[in-house]
C-alpha angles and dihedrals in degrees: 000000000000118000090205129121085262136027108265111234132180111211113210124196086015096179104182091348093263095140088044087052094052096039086056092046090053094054106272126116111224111200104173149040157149145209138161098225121088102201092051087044088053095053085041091062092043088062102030109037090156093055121102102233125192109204090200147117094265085236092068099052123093122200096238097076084074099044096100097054089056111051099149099045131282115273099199137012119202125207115188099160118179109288098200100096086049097054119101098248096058108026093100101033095048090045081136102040110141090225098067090083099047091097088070092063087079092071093076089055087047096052089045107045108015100217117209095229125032120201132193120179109176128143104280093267110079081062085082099053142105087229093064103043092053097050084048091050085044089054097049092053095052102062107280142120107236116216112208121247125294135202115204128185112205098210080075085056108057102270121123095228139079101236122155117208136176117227134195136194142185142178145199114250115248099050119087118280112264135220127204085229101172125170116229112250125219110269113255112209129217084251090058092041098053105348083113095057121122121230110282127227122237120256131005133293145184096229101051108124087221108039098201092046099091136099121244116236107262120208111255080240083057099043091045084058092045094055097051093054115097119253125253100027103346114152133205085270084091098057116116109238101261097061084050120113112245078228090053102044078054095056115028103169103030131135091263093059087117093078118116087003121128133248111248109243088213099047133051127280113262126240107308112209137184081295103050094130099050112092080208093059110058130310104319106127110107134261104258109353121085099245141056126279118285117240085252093060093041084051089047088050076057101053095235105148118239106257091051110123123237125182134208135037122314097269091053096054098045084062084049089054095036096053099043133111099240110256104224083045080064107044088051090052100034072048088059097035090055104049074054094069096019109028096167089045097052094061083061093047104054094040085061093053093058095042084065097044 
């Protein structure tokens, strides 16, 4: 374990940088990290400028381009692989996807440094696969203590926002057992989240004094549609027939029944995904305006501060927003990891992030 200030923590698969956010904020110092794509890696560095980024395909990345920064031993080691050929939508379809095995990169990190604590966030499929069982087998066998897998909602853990994830987390034997032990959080509602917000204009501008807080131009089609949902959780299913899709009239009750519906002011947002500003592709309109949510509001339901700093065009950083571990989900976990390895300091911690709030 590091004897440094700060935990020492390694973030893979970093995306934007949203796990490193919440692990600083719950007291670790992450001091590396590594990602493919460019634009994520740009809002990364905007964040993190201290962070040692590796704009690189993780196969191509050795451990020993962090060795330096973590002379002591790495305290926690942190595997976020790409979660789209686990979802259920394309389990079966990207049965051949490269990135399955991407998980498997992080061996490599874990032979080489032995972290302490090993951590794995990923959607709750990947929990049935072959995949999964054999990096757990791998990691018993290596040494660790293999918790078993949890599902964790993020809407417990101070996001506003139902979002179900799968963690994972291992630790080397030797050191105590540990038990992901978090204490639910008040729920924050989408009226709590953006209900402040002012009106936003349409389109966007150069001169806006929020960049993401703008709407996106709807169709008249769309806003004849929008006008006629109910407001407060309405969904298409109140649409005359003739602003009904020809698709939709098809399959009433499938799985995609949340387009064009409304966010509830008084619940949580639901799972925002890469197209979390977009009223066609799930219930994303919101709850009383006559549009879509703004990327300001997607990156609030996510729990992203405001002064946080995105990069790209509005499509790209809704993907950044949609992809991401929710911040807030992190810093309550990293909270929990850390009283694990530091259980004295993490009271000090956590006074002191109150204290903030």
């Amino acid at each position: 374990m590091s004897s440094a200030p700060k935990p020492i923590a390694l973030d893979l698969f970093c995306g934007s940088g949203a796990v490193s956010f919440g692990l600083n904020k719950a007291g670790f110092n992450v001091v590396g990290a590594v990602d493919f794509d460019a634009l994520a890696c740009k809002t990364y560095s905007a964040n993190h400028p201290s962070v040692r980024l590796l704009q690189q395909d993780i196969r191509k990345v050795t451990p020993e381009q962090f060795s330096d920064l973590i002379p002591n031993g790495l305290d926690l080691l942190v595997v976020c692989a790409p979660c789209q050929p686990f979802s259920n939508q394309n389990r079966t379809k990207n049965a051949q996807d490269s990135r399955r095995n991407l998980v498997f990169e992080s061996k490599k990190f874990i032979n080489y440094f032995k972290p302490s604590v090993v951590f794995l966030e990923n959607v709750p499929g990947l929990a049935s696969t072959g995949i999964f069982l054999d990096y757990k087998n791998w990691l018993s066998k290596s040494g660790y203590v293999v918790m078993k897998p949890t599902k964790v909602n993020a809407a417990t853990l101070g996001v506003p926002q139902r979002r179900m994830r799968m963690v994972l987390i291992a630790t080397k034997k030797g050191l105590k057992d540990f038990s992901l032990n978090i204490e639910t959080q008040s729920k924050i509602t989408v009226s709590q989240a953006i209900g402040e917000l002012p009106v936003p204009p349409i389109g966007v501008s150069s001169d806006l004094k929020d960049p993401l807080h703008f709407a996106r131009r709807h169709s008249t089609l769309n806003i004849q549609r929008l006008e006629q949902i109910p407001k407060n959780g309405g969904g298409r299913e109140s649409l005359p027939d003739y602003l009904q899709l020809n698709c939709h009239k098809k399959s009433k009750g499938s799985s995609f029944s949340d387009t064009y519906g409304r966010m509830r002011w008084d619940d949580v947002a639901p799972t925002l995904t890469t197209g979390c500003t977009d009223i066609t592709k799930g219930r994303f309109a919101h709850p009383e305006q006559n549009r879509s949510i703004t990327l300001r509001e997607a990156a609030r339901l996510q729990s992203f501060p405001d002064e946080y700093i995105f990069h790209g065009n509005s499509a790209q950083i809704a993907t950044q927003i949609g992809n991401a571990v929710p911040p807030e989900m992190m810093h309550q976990i990293g909270l929990a990891i850390y009283e694990y390895l530091y259980p004295k300091k993490a009271a000090s911690i956590l006074e002191k992030t109150e204290r903030s709030e």
